[in-house]
ZAMARGU-4260 file (C-alpha; in steps of 0.2 Angstrom, whole numbers, plus 5000, padded with zeros to 4 digits):
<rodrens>
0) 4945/5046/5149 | 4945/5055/5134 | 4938/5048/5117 | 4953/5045/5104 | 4946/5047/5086
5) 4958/5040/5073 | 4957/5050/5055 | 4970/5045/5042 | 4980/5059/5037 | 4990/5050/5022
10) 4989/5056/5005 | 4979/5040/4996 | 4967/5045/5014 | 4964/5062/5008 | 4961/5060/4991
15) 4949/5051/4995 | 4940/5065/5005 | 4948/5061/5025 | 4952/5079/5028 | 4933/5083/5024
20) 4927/5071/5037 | 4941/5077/5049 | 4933/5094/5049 | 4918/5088/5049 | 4921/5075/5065
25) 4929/5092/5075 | 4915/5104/5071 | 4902/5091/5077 | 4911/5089/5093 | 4913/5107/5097
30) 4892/5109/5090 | 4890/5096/5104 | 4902/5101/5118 | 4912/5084/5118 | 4930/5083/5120
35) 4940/5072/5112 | 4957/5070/5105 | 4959/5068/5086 | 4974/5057/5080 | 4979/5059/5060
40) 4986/5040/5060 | 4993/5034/5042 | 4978/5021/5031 | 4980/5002/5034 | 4979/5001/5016
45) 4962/4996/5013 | 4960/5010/5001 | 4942/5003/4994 | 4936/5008/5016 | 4945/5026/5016
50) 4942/5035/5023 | 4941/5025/5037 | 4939/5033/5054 | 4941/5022/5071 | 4939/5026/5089
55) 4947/5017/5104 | 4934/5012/5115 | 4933/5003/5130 | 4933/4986/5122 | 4947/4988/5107
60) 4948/5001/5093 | 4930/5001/5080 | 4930/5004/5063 | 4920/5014/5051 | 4920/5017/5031
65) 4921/5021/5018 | 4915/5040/5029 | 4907/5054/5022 | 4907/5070/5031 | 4887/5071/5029
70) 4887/5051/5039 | 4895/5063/5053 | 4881/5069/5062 | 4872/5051/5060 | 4887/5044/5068
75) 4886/5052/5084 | 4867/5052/5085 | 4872/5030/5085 | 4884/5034/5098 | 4901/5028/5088
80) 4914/5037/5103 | 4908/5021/5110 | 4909/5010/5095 | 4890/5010/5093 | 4883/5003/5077
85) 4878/5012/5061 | 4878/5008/5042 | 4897/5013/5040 | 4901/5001/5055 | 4915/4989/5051
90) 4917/4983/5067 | 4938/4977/5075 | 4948/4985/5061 | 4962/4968/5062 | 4943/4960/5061
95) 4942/4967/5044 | 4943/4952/5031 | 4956/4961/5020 | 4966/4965/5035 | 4964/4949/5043
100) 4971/4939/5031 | 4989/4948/5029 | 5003/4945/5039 | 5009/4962/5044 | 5029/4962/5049
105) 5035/4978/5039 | 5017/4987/5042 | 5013/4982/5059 | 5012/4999/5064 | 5004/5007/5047
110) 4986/5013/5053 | 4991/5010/5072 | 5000/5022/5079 | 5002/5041/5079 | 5015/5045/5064
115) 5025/5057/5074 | 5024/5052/5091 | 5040/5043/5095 | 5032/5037/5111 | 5016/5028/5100
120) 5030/5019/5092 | 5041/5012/5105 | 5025/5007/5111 | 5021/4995/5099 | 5040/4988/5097
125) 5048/5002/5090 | 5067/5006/5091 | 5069/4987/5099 | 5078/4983/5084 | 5089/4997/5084
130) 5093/4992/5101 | 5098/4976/5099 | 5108/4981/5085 | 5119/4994/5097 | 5123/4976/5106
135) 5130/4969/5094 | 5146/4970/5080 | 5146/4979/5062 | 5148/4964/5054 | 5136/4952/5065
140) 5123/4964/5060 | 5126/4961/5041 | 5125/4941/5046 | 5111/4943/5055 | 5102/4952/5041
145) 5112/4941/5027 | 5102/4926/5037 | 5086/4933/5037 | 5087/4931/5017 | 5081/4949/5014
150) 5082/4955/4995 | 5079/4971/4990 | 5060/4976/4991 | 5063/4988/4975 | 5065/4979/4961
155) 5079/4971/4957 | 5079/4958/4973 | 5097/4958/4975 | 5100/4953/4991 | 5103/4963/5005
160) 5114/4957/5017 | 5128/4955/5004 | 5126/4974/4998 | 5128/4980/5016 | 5145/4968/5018
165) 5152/4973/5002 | 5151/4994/5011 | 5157/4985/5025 | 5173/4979/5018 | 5178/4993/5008
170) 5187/5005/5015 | 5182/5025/5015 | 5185/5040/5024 | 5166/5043/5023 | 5151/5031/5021
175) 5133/5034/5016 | 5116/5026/5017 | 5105/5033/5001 | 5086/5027/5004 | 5078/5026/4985
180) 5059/5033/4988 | 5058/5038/4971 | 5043/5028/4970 | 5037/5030/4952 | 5030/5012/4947
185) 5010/5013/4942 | 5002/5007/4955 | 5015/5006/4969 | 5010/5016/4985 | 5021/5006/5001
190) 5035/5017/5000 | 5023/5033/5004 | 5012/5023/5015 | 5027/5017/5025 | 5034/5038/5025
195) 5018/5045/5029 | 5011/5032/5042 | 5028/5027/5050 | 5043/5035/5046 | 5052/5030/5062
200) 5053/5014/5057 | 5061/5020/5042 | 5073/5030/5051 | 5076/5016/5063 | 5080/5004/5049
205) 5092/5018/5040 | 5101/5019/5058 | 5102/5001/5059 | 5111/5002/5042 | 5124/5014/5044
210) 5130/5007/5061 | 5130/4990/5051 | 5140/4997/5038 | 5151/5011/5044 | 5140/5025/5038
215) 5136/5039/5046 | 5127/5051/5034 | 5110/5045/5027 | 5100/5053/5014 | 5081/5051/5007
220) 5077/5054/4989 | 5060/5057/4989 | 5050/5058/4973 | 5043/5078/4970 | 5027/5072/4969
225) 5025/5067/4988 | 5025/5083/4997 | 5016/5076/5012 | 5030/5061/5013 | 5041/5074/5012
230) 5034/5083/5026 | 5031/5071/5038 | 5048/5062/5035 | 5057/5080/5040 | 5047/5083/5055
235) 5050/5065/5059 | 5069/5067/5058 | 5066/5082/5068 | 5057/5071/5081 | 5072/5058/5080
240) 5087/5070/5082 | 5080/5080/5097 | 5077/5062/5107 | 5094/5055/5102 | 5089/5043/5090
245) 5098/5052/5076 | 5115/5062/5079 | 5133/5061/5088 | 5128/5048/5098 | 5114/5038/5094
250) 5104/5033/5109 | 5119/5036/5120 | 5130/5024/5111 | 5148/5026/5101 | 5139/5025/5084
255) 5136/5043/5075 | 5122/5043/5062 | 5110/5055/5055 | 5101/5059/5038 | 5091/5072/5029
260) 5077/5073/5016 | 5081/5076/4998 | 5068/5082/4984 | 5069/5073/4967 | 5065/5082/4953
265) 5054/5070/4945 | 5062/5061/4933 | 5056/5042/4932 | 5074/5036/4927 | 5079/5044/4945
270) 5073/5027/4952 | 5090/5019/4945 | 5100/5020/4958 | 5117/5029/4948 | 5104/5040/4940
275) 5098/5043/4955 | 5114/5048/4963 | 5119/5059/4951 | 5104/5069/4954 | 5108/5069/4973
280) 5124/5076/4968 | 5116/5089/4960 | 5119/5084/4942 | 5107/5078/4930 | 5100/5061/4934
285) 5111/5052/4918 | 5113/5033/4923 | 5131/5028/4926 | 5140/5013/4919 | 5145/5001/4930
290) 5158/4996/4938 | 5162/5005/4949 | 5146/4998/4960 | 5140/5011/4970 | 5146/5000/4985
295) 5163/5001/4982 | 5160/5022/4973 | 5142/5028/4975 | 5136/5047/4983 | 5151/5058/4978
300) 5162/5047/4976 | 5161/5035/4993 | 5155/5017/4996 | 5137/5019/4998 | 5123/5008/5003
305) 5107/5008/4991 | 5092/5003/4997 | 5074/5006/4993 | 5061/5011/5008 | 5053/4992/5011
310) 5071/4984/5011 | 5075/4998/5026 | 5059/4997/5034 | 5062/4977/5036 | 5078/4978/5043
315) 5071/4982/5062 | 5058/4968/5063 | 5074/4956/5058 | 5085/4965/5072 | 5070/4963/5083
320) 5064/4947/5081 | 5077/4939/5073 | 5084/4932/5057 | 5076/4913/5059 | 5060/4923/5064
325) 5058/4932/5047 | 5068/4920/5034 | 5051/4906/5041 | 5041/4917/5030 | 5041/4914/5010
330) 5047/4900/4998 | 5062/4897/4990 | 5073/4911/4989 | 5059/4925/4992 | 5058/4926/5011
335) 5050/4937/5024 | 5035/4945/5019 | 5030/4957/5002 | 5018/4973/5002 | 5008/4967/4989
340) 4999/4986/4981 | 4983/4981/4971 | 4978/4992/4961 | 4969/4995/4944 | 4952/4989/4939
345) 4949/4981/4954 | 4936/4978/4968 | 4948/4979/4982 | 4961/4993/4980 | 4973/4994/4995
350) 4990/4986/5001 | 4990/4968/5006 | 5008/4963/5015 | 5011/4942/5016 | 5024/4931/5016
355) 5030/4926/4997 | 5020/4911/4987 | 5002/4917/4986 | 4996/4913/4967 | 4990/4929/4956
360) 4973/4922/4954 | 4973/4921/4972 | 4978/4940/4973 | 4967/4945/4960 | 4951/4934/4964
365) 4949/4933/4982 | 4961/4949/4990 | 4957/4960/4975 | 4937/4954/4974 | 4940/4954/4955
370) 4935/4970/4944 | 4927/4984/4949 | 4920/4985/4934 | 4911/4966/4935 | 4916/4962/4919
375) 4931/4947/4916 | 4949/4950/4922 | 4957/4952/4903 | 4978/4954/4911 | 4984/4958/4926
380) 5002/4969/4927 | 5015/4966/4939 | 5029/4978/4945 | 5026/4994/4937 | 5024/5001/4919
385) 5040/4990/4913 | 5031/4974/4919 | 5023/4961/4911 | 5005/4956/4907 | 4999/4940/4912
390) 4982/4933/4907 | 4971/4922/4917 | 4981/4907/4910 | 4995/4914/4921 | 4986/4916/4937
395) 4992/4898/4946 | 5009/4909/4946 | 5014/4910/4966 | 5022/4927/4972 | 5042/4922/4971
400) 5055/4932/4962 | 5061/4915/4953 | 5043/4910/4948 | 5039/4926/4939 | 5055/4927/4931
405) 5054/4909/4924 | 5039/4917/4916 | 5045/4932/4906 | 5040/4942/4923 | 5046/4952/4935
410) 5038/4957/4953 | 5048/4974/4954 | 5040/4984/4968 | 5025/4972/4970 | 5012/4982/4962
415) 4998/4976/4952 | 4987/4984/4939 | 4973/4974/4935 | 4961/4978/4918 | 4945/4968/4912
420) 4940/4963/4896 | 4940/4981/4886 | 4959/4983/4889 | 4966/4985/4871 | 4985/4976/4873
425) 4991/4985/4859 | 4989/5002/4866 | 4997/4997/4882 | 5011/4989/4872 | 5012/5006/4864
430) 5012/5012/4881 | 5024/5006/4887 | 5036/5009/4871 | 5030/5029/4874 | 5033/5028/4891
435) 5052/5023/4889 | 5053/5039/4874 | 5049/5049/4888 | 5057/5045/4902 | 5074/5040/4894
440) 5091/5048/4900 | 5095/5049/4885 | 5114/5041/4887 | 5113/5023/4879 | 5105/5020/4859
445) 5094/5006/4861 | 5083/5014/4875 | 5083/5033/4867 | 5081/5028/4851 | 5074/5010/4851
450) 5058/5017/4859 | 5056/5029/4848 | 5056/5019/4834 | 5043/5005/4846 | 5031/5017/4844
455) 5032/5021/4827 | 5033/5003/4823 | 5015/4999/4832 | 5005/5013/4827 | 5010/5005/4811
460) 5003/4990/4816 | 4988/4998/4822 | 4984/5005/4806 | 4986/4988/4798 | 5002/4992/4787
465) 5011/4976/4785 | 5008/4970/4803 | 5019/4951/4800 | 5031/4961/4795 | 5034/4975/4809
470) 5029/4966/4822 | 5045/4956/4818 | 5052/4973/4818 | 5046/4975/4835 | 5051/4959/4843
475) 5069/4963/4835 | 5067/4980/4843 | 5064/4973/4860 | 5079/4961/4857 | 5091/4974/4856
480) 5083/4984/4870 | 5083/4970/4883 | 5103/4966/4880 | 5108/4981/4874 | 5100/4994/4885
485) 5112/5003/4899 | 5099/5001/4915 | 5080/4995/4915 | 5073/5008/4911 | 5077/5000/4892
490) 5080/4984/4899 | 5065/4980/4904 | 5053/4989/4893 | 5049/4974/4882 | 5042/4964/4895
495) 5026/4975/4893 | 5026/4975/4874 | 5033/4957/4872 | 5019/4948/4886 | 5006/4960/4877
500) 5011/4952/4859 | 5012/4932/4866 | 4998/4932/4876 | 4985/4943/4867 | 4990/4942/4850
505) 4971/4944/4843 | 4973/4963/4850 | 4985/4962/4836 | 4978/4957/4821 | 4973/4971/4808
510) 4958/4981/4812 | 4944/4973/4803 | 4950/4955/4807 | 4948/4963/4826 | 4931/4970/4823
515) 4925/4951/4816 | 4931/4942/4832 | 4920/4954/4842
</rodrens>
């Protein structure tokens, strides 16, 4: 039998030096006359162990990491084609503590299986859900996945099922699924982990929708700045259309559905999804007013379904296993499971998927291992650069859409960003306000010109000029953002600046007062 060596290929993997080792692993088996086939599989998500390489043995699959292409030649003098122990030896890789501990449904196959081998994947369940879905009514499959108590893994946690009915039953000569992996959120990675290591499932769960809803045209709006997603999902829709998956008659049924990749530009306010549609149109991404919802007048015009790339990727587990099956996952109106992306100044950096109602501390502490740094954990954010800062006071805060937002949170696309103890809040409250400057569309006042003036405003109170007064400015600011702002991106900005102000309010006392308290 020929040895199978396991090499991620995915983009957080290569950063990290994987394509280094790769080379390294194949010159040392052609210096030592071995064959054996190397598989670029996507990362598991235990990005603090990358790159991690594993080879299938007789007994199970052994890990090793983090690897460095000079442990290479060390490696096979301790025999590791045969899982035999050296200092980078991790042992079963679903052994792994960090691993071990998740409850993988959307990412079951992440790490696994070979990417773009459409057999590795119907070998571990794949396409079961899709069909299943062939057997059963458009609307049956909107019950099944309106059951299954699936929101939208993206941001906004609308739910999903009643998205996809509202498509359903409004009538149009054309339909069209629009997948949102504009994934532009500090410290969010699932969206490209789910692309590069498994994009079938992604194309399965698009299929799945377009046959639910009536849609028979499906397009992916990829961010420009993942040109390995890009490629892999292009020669993955490939894969899918020449073995029936995708096309006039998907998997030999009366259902036509395919898709295409689209290239965003790389504009942050492109993750709204009108802004977003606008730019798939070809137009400047501007965010539209609403209504009409997309659902009922979306891509050019049609009733189109909007859903992000974990919302789509969830759907064929449901299909598969049942809507019961994944609604026993969560608490309260979260169900199912979230990819939680922990990242930051953090011990443990890497993607841990469980079920809704883990605690922040228990995120941060135990999965995350705490700082990198050693020192104290000062805030923690959640759900990108227009979510807030909790402090340590927060942490007994479970995992819950509800919960957070009965905070002054959000959970957005589940990624955290965790600093210690030298964060300074005011510059990431002003941050936050430059970040909204920037990435504004420009269309509504209270975003374009309110951030603007945000920044303005807190240099002013970091340089101690009347700081009472313009940090009432600033709260007022925020006021008129929050209720005034067309989309988020406005919207949601003074959940940054506003948590920074009420939980570490000494970070905005006038400089020398600052300097006493330290």
């Amino acid at each position: 039998m020929i040895p199978r060596i396991y090499i991620p290929g995915d983009s957080g993997a290569l950063a990290l030096g994987a394509e280094k080792v790769a080379k390294a692993i194949a010159s040392e088996l052609a210096e030592r006359g071995i064959e054996a086939k190397i598989v670029r599989n996507g990362s598991r998500g235990a990005y603090f162990l990358e790159p991690m390489v594993e080879v299938a043995t007789a007994n199970g699959r052994v890990a090793y990491g983090p690897v460095k292409p000079s442990d290479v030649k060390s490696l096979f003098d301790s025999g590791f084609l045969t899982g035999g122990h050296h200092k980078r030896w991790l042992g079963a890789p679903d052994k792994i503590p960090f691993l071990a501990k998740q409850t993988r449904l959307t990412f079951a196959r992440c790490g696994v299986t070979d990417p773009l081998s459409l057999e590795s994947y119907k070998k571990y369940g794949g396409l079961n859900g899709l069909t299943n879905a062939l057997g059963l009514t458009p609307a049956a499959i909107v019950a099944e996945v309106t059951e299954s108590g699936l929101r939208g893994r993206g941001g906004a946690g609308f739910p999903t099922g009643i998205k996809w009915k509202t498509v359903l039953d409004t009538s149009g000569d054309r339909k069209y699924i629009v997948c949102n992996a504009d994934e532009g959120d500090s410290g969010t990675f699932a969206d490209r982990m789910i692309m590069e290591g498994d994009p079938f499932v992604l194309i399965e769960g698009m299929t799945i929708a377009g046959i639910a809803t009536g849609a028979t045209k499906g397009f992916v709006y990829v961010r420009s700045e993942y040109p390995h997603a890009v490629a892999v999902m292009n020669k993955a829709v490939e894969i899918a259309r020449k073995a029936g998956v995708l096309g006039a008659s998907v998997l030999g049924s009366a259902y036509a559905f395919d898709m295409e990749i689209r290239v965003g530009a790389g504009a942050y306010v492109c993750g709204e999804e009108t802004a977003l549609l606008d730019s798939l149109e070809g137009k400047r991404g501007m965010v539209r007013a609403k209504p009409p919802l997309p659902a009922h007048k979306g891509l050019f015009g049609k009733p189109t379904v909007i859903n992000n790339v974990i919302s789509l990727a969830s759907v064929p587990v449901i299909m598969d296993k049942g809507a019961a099956f994944y609604k026993d996952f969560g608490m309260g109106r979260s169900r199912g499971t979230i990819p939680i992306q922990i990242a930051g100044n953090v011990k443990h950096a890497g993607l841990f998927e469980a079920a809704f109602g883990m605690t922040l501390g228990e995120i941060v502490d135990e999965i995350g291992g705490g700082t990198a740094t050693g020192r104290p954990v000062k805030a923690v954010q959640v759900g990108g650069p227009l979510g807030a800062y909790f402090p340590r006071a927060l942490f007994d805060t479970p995992f819950d859409y509800e919960a957070f937002a009965a905070k002054d949170g959000l959970i957005g696309h589940a990624g955290i960003v965790v600093f210690d103890d030298t964060a300074d809040m005011l510059k990431q409250a002003r941050f936050a306000m430059e970040f909204c400057a920037i990435e504004s569309c420009g269309k509504c006042t209270p975003c374009r010109i309110g951030s603007t003036r945000g920044v303005e405003t807190i240099d002013r109170i970091a340089a101690g000029i009347e700081p009472e007064k313009n940090l009432a400015l600033v709260t007022d600011l925020c006021n008129t953002m929050k209720f005034g702002s067309l989309c988020a991106l406005g919207g949601f900005t003074p959940y940054p600046v506003m948590s920074s102000i009420t939980h570490f309010p000494d970070d905005f006392k006038p400089a020398p007062v600052r300097v006493a308290a330290e």
